[in-house]
N, C-alpha and C positions, 0 to 999 in steps of 0.2 A: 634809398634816396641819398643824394648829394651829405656827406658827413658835416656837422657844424651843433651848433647849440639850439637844442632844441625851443618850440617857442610854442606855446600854450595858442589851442583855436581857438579864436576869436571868432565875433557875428561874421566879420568881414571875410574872415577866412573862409566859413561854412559856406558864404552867399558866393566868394568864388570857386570853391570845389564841387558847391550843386551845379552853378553855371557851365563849369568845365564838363562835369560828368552827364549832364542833359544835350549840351553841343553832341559829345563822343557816339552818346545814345542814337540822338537823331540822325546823325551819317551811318552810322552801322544798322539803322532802320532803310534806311533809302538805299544803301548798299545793297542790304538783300533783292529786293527786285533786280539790279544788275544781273547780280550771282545767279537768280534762278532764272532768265532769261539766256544768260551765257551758259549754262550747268557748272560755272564755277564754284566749290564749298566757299562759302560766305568766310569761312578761318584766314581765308589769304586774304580777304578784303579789312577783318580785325587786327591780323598781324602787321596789315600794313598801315593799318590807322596808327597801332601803337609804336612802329617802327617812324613814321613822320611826327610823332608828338616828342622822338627820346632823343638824344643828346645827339645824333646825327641828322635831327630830321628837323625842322621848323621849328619846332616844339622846345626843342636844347633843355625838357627833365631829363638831371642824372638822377638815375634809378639800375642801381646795382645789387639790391636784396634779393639774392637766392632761395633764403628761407621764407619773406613773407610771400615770394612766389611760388614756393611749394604750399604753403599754406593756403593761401590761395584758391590755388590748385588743385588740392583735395579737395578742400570745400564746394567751388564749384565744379568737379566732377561727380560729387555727391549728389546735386541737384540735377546734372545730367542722367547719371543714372537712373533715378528716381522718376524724370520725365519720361525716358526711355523705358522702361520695366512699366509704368500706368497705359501707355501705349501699346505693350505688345500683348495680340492674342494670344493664350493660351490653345486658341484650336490650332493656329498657326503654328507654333513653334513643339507643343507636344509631338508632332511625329517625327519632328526632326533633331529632338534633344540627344540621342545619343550622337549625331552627327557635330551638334556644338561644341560639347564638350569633350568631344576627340580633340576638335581643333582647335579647343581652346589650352587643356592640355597637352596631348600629345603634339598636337600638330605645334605649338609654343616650343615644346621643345627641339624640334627638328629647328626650326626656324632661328634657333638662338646658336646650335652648333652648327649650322650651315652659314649665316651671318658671322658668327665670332671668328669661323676658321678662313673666310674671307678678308676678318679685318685684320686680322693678324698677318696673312700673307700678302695678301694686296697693297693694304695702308701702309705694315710695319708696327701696327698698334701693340704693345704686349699684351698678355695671355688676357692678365684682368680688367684691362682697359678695353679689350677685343670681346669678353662675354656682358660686361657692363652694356656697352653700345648693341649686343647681339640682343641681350636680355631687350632694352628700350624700345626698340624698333622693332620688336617683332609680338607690340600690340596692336589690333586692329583700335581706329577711334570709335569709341560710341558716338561720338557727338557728328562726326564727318558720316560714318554708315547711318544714324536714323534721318541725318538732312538729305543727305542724294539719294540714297532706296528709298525712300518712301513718295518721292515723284518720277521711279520710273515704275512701268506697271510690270513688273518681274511674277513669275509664279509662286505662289505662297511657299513653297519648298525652302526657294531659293532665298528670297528674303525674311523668311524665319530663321533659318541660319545662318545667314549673317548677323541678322539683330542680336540674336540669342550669344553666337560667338562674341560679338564685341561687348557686350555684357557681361559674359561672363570669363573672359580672358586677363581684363586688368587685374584682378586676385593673382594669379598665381606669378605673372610677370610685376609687380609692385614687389614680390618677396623675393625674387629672384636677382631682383634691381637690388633691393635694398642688404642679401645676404655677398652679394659679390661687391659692394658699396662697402658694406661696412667689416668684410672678415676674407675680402678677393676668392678667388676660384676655393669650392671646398674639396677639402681632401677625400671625404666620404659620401660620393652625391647621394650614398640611399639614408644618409640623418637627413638632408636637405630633402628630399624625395618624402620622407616623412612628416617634417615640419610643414611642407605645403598641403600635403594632405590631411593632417590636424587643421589647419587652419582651414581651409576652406571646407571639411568635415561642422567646425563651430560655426561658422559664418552661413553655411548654406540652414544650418537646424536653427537659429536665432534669426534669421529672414525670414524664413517658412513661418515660428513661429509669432513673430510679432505683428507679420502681415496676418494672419489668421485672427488674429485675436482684435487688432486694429478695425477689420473687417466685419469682424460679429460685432463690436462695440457701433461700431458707426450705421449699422443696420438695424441695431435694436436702442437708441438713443437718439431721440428728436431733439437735436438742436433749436434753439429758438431762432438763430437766423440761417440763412444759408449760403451766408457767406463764411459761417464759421467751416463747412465743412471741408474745403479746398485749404484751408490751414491747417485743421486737423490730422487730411489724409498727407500734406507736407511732414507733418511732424513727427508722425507714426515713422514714415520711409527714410527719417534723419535719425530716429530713435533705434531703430534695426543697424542704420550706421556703425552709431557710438557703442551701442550693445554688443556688436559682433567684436571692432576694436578693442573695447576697454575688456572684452574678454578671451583675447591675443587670439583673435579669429581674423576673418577678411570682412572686412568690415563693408568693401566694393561689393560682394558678393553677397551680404546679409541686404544690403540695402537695394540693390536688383530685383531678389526675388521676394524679398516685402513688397517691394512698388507692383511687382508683376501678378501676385496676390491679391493686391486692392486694386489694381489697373482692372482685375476680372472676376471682382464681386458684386459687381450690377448695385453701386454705393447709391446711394442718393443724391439730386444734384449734381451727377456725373458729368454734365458737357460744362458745369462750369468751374468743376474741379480738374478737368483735364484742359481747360485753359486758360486757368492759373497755374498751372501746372508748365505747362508750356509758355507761357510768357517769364517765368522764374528760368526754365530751362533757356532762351534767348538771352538774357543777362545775365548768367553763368557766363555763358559764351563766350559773347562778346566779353566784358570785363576778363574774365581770365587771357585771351588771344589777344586784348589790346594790352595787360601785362607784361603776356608774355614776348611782345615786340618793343614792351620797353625794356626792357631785360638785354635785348640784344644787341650787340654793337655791330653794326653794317659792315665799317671799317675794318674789322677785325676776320671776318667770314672771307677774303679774299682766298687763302693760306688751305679752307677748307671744304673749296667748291667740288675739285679732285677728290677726294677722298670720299665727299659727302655721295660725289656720283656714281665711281665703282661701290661704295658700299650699298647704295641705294638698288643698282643694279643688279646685285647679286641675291638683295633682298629678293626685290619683285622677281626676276628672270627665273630664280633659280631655288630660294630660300622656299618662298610661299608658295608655291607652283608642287615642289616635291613635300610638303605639309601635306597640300589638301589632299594629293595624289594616294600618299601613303593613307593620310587619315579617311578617307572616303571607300578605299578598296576593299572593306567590309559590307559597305551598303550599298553598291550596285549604282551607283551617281551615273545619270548620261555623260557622256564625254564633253559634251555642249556646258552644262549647270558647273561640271568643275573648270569649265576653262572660266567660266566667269567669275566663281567663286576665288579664281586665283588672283584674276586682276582686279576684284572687288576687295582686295587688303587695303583699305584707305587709311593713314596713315595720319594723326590731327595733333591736337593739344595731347593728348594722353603720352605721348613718347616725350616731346619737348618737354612737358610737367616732369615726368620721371626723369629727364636729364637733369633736373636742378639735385636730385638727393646726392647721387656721389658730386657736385659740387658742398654741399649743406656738409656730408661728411669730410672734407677735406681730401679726394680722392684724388692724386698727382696726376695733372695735366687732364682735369673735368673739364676745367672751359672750353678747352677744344673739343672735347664728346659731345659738350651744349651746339656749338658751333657745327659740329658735322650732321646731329641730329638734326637743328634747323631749316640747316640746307634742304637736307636729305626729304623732309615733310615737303616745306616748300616747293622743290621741283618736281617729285612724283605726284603731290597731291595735283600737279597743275597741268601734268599726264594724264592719271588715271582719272579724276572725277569726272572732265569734260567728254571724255572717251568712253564711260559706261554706258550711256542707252545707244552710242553707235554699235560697240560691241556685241549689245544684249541685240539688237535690231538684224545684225549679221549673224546669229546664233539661233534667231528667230527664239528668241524665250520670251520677248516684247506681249503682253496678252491683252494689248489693246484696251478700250475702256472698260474698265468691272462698275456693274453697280454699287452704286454710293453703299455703306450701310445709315442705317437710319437714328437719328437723331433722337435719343430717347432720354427725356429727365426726369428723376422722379423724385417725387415731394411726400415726404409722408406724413398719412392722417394719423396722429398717433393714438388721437382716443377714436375715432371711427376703427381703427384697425384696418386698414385702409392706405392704399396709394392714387396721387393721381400722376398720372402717365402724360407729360408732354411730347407729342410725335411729328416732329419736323420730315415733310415726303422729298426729296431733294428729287433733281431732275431725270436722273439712271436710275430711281428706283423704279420698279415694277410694281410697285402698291397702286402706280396709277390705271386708273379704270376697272380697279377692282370697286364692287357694290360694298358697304357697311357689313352687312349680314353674310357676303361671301370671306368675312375677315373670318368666319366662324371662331371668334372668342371663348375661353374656358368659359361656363358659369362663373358669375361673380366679377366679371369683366363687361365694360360695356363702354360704347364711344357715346361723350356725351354732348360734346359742340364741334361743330368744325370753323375756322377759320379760314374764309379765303379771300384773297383779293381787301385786306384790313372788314371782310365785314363775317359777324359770327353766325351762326343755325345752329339748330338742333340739327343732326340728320336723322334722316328715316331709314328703313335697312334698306329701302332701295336707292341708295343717295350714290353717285358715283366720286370717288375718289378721285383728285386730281394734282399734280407735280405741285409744289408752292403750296399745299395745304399742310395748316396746321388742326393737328385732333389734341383734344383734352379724352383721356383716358381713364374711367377708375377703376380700380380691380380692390377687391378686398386680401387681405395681406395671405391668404395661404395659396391662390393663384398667382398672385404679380409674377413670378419667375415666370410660370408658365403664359401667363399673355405676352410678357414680353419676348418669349421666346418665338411665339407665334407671328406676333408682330416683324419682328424681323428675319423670319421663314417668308412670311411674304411677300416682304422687301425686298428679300432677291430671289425668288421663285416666283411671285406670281400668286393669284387665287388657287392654281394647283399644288403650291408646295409643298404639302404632305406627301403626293402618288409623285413628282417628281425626285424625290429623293435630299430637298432641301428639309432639313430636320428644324421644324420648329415645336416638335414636342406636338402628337397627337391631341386636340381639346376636349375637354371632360364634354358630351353631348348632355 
């Protein structure tokens, strides 16, 4: 902020910094509808909220803190993360994990020497100014890859490796950012080559295990409400954070695959812990993107429109293109899946957030790297996002409507020993016109009311199931896995989904 004598908050203050920050909310609430009506990432509608509230824009706050906007910044990408990892399937993304982690590795690295050695001849940038800005720009966003793939309907292939990539890519480009920040190009890349692999070595063994542990606690401890448990599983996915960090790990990476852990341990109270989970992930967003537009000076970005666009160019055309290429030519990718993989590098808050560290370090002529990065986001992101389901549509990877999965919460009886199963039927599911008794349930499982239309029944086994029906479920605690598995084999298979090949776990007759 503007520098002067500081001045203690006061009610009046508080009452107008809620007002201010519920205003900001509600327009980046009403934005989004725009954004997903246009396919534009809702980040450019934040950025530009925070761009008209800062000293060139209506608004005239000066706000010049680099560091509390890296701060920031971590912070709420920790909670993106964390939304992102509860989110993603483990069926999804297991067959394609070596594919991720090529390209979050390998493929990083191509992309930082093919970038750097453009900015260096094109721009003029020196060596260490030229891998600083190579390093930044050549992470994918999490927050930009889980908002636009998850409304187009791409093959499970395709968008498990993206999700998985931009998850697990900010580790090794953070160290990369921060080792050429603070000590420029290293003399010996294999100490540096080493250092990243210790770390994200600590960070991946300290996610794994705190999500683990997180997961049997919250499975075997009945909370007495259940709104405690969406805080809980918050806190567990922030705890892997500071653990992985405070123990010179990646801390991005501890906190991923913790969330991604409890994101697929069938928790209790799951639909309403993955939308607190997601409502926390929305105000990460916004608040860091309307930051980070105050941060920016308009005025100033003239000087680095050129540069931002040969570098940006070089990125997409040429950097990310020969990444996927190299990194995918072990596993056989159709030629289709990698061209879209290429122009699916979307580019958000994760790059401009890491622009502020070599400013924070004192890094000669940062603010212009802040400046070319901004740009550089702002114009591609406002190419590539609107341009992804036309592309995927001309590639024919588009797979049309998938049925919903199904809606399933679960409450536990902790001295019955015991769950009951809330099962919301949405409209794509197949569960409709399936009979009760054709659900065939393990033992120990039974439907015990249906709701439809606000009015309740028992049903009978020959009761037929219909779209907009809600069932109450109970299973006693050593089948729940197994009914719910069955449950949602049905969902998208139909009364046959055993003989058709949907795995919902054969039931005990």
């Amino acid at each position: 902020m503007s520098q002067g004598r500081e001045r203690p908050l006061t009610v009046h203050h508080l009452n107008q910094l809620l007002l201010l920050c519920s205003l900001v909310l509600l327009v980046a609430v009403a934005a989004v509808r725009i954004s997903s009506r246009s396919g534009l990432p809702s980040l450019l509608v934040y950025l530009g909220i925070g761009i008209a509230m800062g000293q060139d824009g209506i608004g005239h706050i000066q706000f010049n803190s680099a560091e509390l906007t890296q701060v920031f910044g971590y912070a709420a990408l920790v909670v993106i993360l964390a939304e992102g990892g509860l989110g993603t399937k483990w069926t999804e993304i297991r067959p394609v994990l070596p594919v991720s982690a090529a390209l979050a590795t390998v493929g990083v690295a191509v992309s930082v020497g093919v970038t750097a050695t453009a900015a260096h001849f094109l721009v003029g940038l020196e060596w260490r100014q030229a891998l600083i800005i190579g390093a930044v720009v050549s992470s994918t966003d999490a927050a930009a890859v889980f908002s636009v793939l998850r409304r187009i309907p791409l093959p499970p292939r395709v968008t498990g490796t993206l999700e998985a990539e931009s998850g697990f890519n900010d580790a090794p480009v953070v160290i990369l950012v921060l080792a050429f920040s603070t000590a420029g190009p290293i003399e010996h890349w294999y100490v540096l080559l080493g250092e990243i692999t210790l770390e994200l070595a600590i960070g991946a063994v300290i996610g794994l295990a705190v999500g683990w542990l997180g997961a049997w606690g919250l499975r075997h401890v009945a909370l007495p409400a259940s709104g405690l448990y969406p805080i809980a599983v918050m806190a567990i996915a922030v705890t892997a954070y500071a653990a992985g960090a405070m123990a010179h790990g990646s801390g991005f990476l501890a906190v991923y695959l913790a969330s991604m852990v409890l994101g697929n341990a069938r928790l209790p109270h799951w639909p309403a812990t993955r939308g607190f989970a997601e409502g926390l992930g929305w105000i990460a967003q916004i608040g860091m993107f309307v930051l980070l537009g105050l941060l920016v000076s308009p005025h100033e970005l003239g000087d680095d429109v050129v540069p931002a666009l040969l570098i940006g160019l070089a990125l997409t055309v040429v950097a990310r293109p020969l990444s996927v290429v190299l990194c995918l030519l072990p596993f056989r990718v159709p030629w289709q899946e990698q061209t879209l993989m290429s122009w699916a590098g979307l580019r958000g808050a994760v790059p401009i957030v890491l622009a502020t560290i070599p400013m924070v370090e004192g890094v000669e002529g940062s603010r212009r790297l802040f400046n070319i990065v901004f740009v550089l986001v702002v114009v591609y992101t406002l190419v590539q996002g609107p341009t992804l389901p036309w592309l995927a549509g001309k590639l024919r990877l588009g797979t049309g409507a998938e049925a919903a999965d199904l809606g399933i919460e679960s409450a536990p009886l902790e001295r019955l020993r015991g769950h009951l199963l809330s099962v919301d039927i949405p409209e794509e599911s197949k569960m409709h016109g399936v009979e009760v008794a054709e659900l065939r349930l393990p033992k120990g499982a039974a439907v015990t009311l249906v709701v439809r239309g606000g009015t309740s029944f028992v049903p009978l086994p020959t009761t037929m199931l219909r779209h907009g029906d809600e069932l109450l479920v109970v299973t006693t605690d050593p089948v729940r896995d197994a009914a719910e598995r069955r449950l949602r084999a049905v969902g998208q298979g139909g009364k046959l989904a055993g003989w058709l090949g949907v795995d919902g776990g054969e039931p005990e007759r």
